[in-house]
C-alpha positions in Angstrom: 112.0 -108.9 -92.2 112.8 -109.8 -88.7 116.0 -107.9 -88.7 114.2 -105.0 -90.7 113.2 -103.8 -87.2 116.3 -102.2 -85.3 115.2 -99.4 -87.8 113.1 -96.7 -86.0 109.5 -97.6 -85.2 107.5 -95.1 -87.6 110.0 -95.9 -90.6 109.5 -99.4 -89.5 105.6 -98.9 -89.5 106.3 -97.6 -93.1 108.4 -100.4 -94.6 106.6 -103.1 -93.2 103.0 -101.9 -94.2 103.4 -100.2 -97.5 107.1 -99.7 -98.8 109.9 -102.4 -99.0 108.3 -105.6 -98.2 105.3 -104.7 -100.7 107.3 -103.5 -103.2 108.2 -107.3 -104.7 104.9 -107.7 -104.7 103.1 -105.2 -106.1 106.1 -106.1 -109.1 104.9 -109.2 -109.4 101.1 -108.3 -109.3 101.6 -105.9 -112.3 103.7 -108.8 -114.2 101.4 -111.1 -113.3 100.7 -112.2 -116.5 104.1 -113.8 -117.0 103.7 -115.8 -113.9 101.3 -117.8 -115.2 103.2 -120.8 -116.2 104.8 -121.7 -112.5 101.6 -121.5 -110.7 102.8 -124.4 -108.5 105.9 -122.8 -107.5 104.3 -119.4 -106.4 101.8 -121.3 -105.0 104.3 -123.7 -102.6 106.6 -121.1 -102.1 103.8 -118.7 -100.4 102.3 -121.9 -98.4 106.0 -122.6 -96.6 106.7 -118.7 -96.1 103.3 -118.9 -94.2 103.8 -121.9 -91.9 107.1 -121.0 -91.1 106.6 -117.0 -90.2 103.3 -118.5 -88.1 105.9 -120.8 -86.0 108.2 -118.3 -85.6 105.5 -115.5 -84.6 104.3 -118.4 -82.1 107.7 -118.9 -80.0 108.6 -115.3 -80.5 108.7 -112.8 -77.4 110.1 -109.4 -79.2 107.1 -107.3 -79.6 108.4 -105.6 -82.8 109.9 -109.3 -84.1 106.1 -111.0 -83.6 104.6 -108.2 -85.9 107.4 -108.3 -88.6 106.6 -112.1 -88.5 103.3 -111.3 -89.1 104.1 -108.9 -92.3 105.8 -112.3 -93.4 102.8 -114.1 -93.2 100.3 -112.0 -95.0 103.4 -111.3 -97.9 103.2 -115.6 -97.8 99.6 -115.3 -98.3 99.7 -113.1 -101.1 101.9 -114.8 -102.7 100.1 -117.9 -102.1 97.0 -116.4 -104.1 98.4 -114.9 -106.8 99.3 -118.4 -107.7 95.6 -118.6 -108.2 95.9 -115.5 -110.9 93.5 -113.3 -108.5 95.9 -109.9 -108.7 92.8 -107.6 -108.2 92.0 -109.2 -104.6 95.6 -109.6 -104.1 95.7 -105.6 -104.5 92.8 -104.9 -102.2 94.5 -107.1 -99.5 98.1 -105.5 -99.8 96.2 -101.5 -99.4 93.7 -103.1 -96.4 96.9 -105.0 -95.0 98.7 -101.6 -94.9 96.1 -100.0 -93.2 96.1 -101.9 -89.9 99.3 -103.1 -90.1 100.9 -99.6 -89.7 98.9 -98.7 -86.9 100.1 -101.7 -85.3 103.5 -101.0 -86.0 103.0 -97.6 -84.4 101.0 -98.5 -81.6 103.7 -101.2 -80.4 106.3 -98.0 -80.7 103.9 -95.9 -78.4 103.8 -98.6 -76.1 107.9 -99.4 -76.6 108.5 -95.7 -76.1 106.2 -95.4 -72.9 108.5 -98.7 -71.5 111.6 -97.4 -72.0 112.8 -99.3 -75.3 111.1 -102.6 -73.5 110.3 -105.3 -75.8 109.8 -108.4 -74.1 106.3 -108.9 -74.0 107.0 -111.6 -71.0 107.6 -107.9 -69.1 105.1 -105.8 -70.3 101.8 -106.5 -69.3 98.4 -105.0 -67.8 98.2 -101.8 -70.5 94.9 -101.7 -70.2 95.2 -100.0 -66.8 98.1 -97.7 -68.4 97.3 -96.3 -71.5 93.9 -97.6 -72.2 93.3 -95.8 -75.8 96.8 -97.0 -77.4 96.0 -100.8 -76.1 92.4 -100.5 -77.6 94.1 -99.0 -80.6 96.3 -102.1 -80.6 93.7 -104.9 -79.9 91.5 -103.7 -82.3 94.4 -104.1 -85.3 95.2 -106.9 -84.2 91.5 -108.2 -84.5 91.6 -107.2 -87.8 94.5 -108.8 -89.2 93.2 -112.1 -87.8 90.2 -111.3 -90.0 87.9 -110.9 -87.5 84.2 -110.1 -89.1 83.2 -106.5 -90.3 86.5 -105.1 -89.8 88.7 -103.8 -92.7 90.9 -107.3 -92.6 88.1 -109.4 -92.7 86.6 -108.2 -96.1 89.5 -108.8 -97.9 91.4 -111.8 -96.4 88.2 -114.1 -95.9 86.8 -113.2 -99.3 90.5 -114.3 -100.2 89.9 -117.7 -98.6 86.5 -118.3 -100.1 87.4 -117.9 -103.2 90.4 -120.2 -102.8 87.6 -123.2 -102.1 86.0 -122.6 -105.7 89.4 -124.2 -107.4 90.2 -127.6 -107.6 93.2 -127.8 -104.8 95.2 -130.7 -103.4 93.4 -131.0 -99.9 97.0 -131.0 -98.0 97.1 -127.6 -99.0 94.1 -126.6 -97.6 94.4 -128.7 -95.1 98.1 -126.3 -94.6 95.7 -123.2 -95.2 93.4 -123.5 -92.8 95.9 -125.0 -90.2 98.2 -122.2 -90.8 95.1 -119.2 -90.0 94.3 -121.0 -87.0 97.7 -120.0 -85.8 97.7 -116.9 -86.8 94.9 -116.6 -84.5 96.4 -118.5 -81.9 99.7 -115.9 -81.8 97.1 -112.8 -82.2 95.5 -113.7 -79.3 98.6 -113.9 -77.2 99.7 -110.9 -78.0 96.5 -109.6 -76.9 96.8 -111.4 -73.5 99.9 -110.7 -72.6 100.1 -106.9 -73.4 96.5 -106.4 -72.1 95.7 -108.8 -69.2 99.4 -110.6 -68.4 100.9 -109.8 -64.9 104.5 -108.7 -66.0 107.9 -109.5 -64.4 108.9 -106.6 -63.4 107.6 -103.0 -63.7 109.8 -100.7 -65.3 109.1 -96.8 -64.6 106.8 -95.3 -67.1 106.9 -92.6 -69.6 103.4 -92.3 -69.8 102.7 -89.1 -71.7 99.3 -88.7 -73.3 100.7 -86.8 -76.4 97.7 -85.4 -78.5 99.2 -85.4 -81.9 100.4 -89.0 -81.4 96.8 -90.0 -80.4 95.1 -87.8 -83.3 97.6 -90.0 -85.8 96.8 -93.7 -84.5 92.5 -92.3 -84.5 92.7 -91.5 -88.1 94.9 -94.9 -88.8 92.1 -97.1 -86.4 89.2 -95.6 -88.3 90.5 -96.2 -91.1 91.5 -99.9 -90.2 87.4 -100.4 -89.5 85.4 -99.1 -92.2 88.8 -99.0 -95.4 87.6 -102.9 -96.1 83.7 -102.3 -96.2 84.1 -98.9 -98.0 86.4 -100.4 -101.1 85.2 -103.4 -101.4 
């Protein structure tokens, strides 16, 4: 997934919210049924794939590499619960994930593009006096895959969690669960720092170019990304 950047940022914003990396998945959601007997193994295999694309995401510094780490975690996490054979809340994640996670994808192009092809977040820094709507656009996606409450994230992935309480669970892996969301927090929040609020390095010249179509694209996606969670669920 990583690697899956170096393709263009929209086809990137495509694979990663809705194409390739969901395709396994949705496979497995419609077979579900044949799953049933290695619960365990699903159920491990989405747990490790979540700790260890947290880590990463946490020492990363590539914009685009932090986000496709991020894809890796929520495909860990649906993996994780369809080990508790839940495919129809699994579904409703993977369409609200899609949502913000491709106007993510696109707002970290917009910002890439404005940088000249600048990805190092320890550069980039104090947007929010440069192109105010993309960074709003950005923050606010970012909110919402953390989960954060009454956006489109937060209906599905903490109804997700709840539910995961009602069954009788080894407390390590809940324990693991709940360590592993507080670092995705922790790595959403320092994105938002340092593209928002961090002094960068160095200030490369700027292509900043308010293009209208662009903006009119990412407004439909970010209004989506708010009310798609309360409006299906």
């Amino acid at each position: 997934l990583p690697a899956a950047i170096a393709a263009p940022t929209p086809v990137s914003s495509l694979v990663h919210s809705s194409t390739l990396v969901t395709a396994g998945v949705y496979v497995i959601i419609r077979f579900n049924f044949i799953f049933t007997k290695i619960t365990l193994p699903l159920l491990i295999i989405g747990l490790i794939t979540l700790l260890l694309a947290r880590i990463n995401a946490i020492f990363e510094f590539d914009l685009k590499k932090i986000i496709a780490f991020s894809t890796l975690r929520q495909l860990g996490l649906i993996i994780h619960i369809l080990a508790y054979q839940l495919p129809n809340y699994v579904f409703f994640h993977l369409i609200s994930h899609a949502m913000f996670k491709s106007l993510l994808f696109l707002c970290s192009g917009i910002i890439i593009h404005f940088l000249i092809n600048l990805q190092d977040i320890r550069l980039i820094g104090s947007l929010i006096y440069e192109s105010l709507l993309v960074i709003i656009f950005f923050n606010y996606s970012n909110l919402s895959l953390c989960g954060f409450p009454f956006l489109s994230g937060f209906y599905s992935k903490d109804l997700i969690f709840e539910i995961t309480l009602n069954f009788l669970i080894n407390p390590i892996i809940i324990t693991l669960i709940y360590f592993s969301i507080s670092l995705t927090i922790f790595y959403s929040f320092r994105l938002i720092f340092y593209l928002t609020f961090n002094i960068p390095h160095s200030s490369p010249i700027t292509l900043k170019k308010d293009n209208i179509l662009i903006n009119f694209s990412i407004f439909i996606l970010f209004i989506i990304s708010i009310i798609f969670g309360n409006l299906i669920n």
